[in-house]
TORVEXMI-884602 format. One record per residue (C-alpha): y negated, x negated, z; residue in three letters. Coordinates in steps of 0.02 Angstrom, whole numbers, plus 50000, padded with zeros to 5 digits. Each point is the difference from the previous one (the first is absolute). Example, Ala and Ser with C-alpha at 12.3 -4.5 7.8 and 13.67 -1.06 7.14 Angstrom:
BEGIN
502254938550390Ala 498284993149967Ser 
***
This chain:
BEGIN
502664968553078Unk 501235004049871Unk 502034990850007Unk 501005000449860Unk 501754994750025Unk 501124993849827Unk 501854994749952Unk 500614998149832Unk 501984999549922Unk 500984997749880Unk 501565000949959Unk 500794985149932Unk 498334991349960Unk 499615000849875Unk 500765017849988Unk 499495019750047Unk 498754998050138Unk 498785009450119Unk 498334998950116Unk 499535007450138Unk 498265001850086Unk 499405009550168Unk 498085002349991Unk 499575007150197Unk 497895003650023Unk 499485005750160Unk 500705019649966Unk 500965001249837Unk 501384986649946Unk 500794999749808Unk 501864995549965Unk 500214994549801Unk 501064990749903Unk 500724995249820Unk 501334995149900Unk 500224988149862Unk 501584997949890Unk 499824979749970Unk 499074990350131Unk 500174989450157Unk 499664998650177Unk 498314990249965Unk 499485012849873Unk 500465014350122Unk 499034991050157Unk 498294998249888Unk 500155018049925Unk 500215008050191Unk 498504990350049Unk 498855004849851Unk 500675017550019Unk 499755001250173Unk 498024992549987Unk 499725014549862Unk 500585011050092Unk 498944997450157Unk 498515001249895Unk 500545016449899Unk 500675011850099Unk 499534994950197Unk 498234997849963Unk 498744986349923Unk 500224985650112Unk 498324995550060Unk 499554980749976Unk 500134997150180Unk 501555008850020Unk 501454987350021Unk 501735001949931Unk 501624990050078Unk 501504998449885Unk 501764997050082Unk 501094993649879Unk 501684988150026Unk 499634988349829Unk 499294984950040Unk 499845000849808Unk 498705013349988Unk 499014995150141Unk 499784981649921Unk 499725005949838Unk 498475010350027Unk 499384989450126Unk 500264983349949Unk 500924997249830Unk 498995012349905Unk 498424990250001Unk 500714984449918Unk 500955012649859Unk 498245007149960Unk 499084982149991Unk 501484994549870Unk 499985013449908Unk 501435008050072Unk 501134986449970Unk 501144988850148Unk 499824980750042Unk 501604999249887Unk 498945007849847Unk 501245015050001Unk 499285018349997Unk 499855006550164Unk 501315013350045Unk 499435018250014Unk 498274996949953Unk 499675018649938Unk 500545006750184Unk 498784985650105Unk 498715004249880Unk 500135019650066Unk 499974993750182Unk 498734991149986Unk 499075015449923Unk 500585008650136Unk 499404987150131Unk 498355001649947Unk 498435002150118Unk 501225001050148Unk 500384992850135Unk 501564996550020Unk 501274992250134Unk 501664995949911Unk 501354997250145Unk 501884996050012Unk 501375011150089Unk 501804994149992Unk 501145009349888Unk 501245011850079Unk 499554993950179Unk 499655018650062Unk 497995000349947Unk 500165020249970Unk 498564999149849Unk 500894986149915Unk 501825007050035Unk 499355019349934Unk 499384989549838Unk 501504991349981Unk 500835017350003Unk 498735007149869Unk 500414986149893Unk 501904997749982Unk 500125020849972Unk 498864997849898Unk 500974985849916Unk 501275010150007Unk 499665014149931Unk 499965011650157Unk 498545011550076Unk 498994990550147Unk 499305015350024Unk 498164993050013Unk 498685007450134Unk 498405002649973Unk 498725008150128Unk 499505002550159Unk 500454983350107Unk 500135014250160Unk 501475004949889Unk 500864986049946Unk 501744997850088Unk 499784981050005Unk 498734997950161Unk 500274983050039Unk 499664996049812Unk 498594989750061Unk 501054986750116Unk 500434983349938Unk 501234995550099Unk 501764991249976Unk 501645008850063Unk 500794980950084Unk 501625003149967Unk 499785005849798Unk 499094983750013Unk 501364990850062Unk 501325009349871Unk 498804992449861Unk 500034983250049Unk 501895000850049Unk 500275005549810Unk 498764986049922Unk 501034986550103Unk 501645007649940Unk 499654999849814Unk 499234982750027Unk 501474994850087Unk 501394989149901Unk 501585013749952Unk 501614995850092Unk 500665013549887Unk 500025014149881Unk 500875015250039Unk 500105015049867Unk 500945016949987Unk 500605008649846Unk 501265013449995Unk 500245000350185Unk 500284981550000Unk 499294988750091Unk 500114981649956Unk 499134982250060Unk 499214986449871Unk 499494983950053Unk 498274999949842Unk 499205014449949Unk 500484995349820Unk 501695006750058Unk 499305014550096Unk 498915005649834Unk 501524995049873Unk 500755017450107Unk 498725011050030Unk 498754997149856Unk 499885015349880Unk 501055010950118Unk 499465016250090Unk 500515005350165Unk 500264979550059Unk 499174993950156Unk 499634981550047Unk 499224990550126Unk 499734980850060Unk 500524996050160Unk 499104982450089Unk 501744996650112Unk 501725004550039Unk 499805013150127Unk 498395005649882Unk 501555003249850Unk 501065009350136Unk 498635011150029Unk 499885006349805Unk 501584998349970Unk 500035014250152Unk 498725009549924Unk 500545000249836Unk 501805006250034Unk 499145017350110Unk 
***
């Protein structure tokens, strides 16, 4: 059996972006990962699954029909595209039920080249919930993104430093951080609070908050969801 883990970024989205795979075989596991200049998160998830695929074929060995291969990834996006929405795309000649060309049609067309004659199990991990393949791909891709060396393995799995790269499990309380930040920027603001210059001031909209801080380097703002929540920054912001 062969697991592939993948992430994809991008910064700003679109914007400069990254991907990250971790192919892992049985003895050798292979690190990559790319940049692009102008792309998005979408783009970046497909190309890290594609890449990941080839690379399990090319350079850890032919996979044998029977062989199956499990790919972790945290986009609910790729994993219903190639298994579901694909299908339908094909049929209408790569069109949507709104008649509007389907997005990123040259990179599904490359998985699904890639896909081919395997068997594949595609499978969700949450994103930044401690899963150590998905968190090391998520590293690979923002320095990638970025600009900065991942400094990529590839070779012996004996000696690869990760050796719990095959556990999918969730660290509880990154878990809980995630969910605490979803409800937060769901939440309705009590507040805006920004900093410029070493001051720190409160606005009631954000229209207020972005008249001040739009444009400006070195500002810092933040929403806060209730008075002792705007205490809190406020705190922070004055360190």
């Amino acid at each position: 059996m062969i697991t592939i883990f993948t992430d994809g970024s991008s910064r700003g989205n679109p914007g400069p972006g990254g991907w990250g795979s971790v192919v892992v075989s049985d003895t050798e596991v292979a690190e990559l990962g790319g940049y692009e200049s102008d792309t998005t998160n979408n783009r970046m998830e497909i190309m890290a699954a594609i890449m990941g695929l080839r690379k399990a074929s090319e350079s850890i060995g032919e996979i044998p029909n029977s062989s199956e291969i499990i790919v972790y990834t945290d986009s609910m996006y790729l994993i219903n595209g190639i298994t579901k929405w694909v299908k339908g795309w094909q049929a209408k000649g790569w069109v949507t039920m709104q008649k509007q060309p389907v997005v990123n049609r040259d990179l599904w067309e490359q998985l699904i080249a890639a896909t081919a004659g395997n068997k594949i199990s595609w499978k969700q991990v949450g994103g930044h919930v401690g899963t150590v393949g998905n968190e090391r791909c998520d590293e690979i891709a923002t320095k990638f993104a970025d600009k900065e060396d991942a400094n990529l393995f590839v070779g012996a799995r004996a000696e690869y430093s990760i050796k719990n790269i095959l556990e999918i499990s969730v660290d509880h309380e990154a878990a809980a951080k995630k969910t605490a930040s979803k409800e937060r920027s769901s939440a309705k603001a009590y507040s805006y609070v920004s900093r410029m210059d070493g001051i720190v001031q409160t606005h009631r909209t954000w229209a207020e908050c972005e008249a001040r801080v739009k444009g400006k380097s070195g500002t810092r703002f933040k929403k806060s969801i209730s008075p002792s929540n705007e205490q809190e920054i406020i705190a922070d912001f004055k360190k």
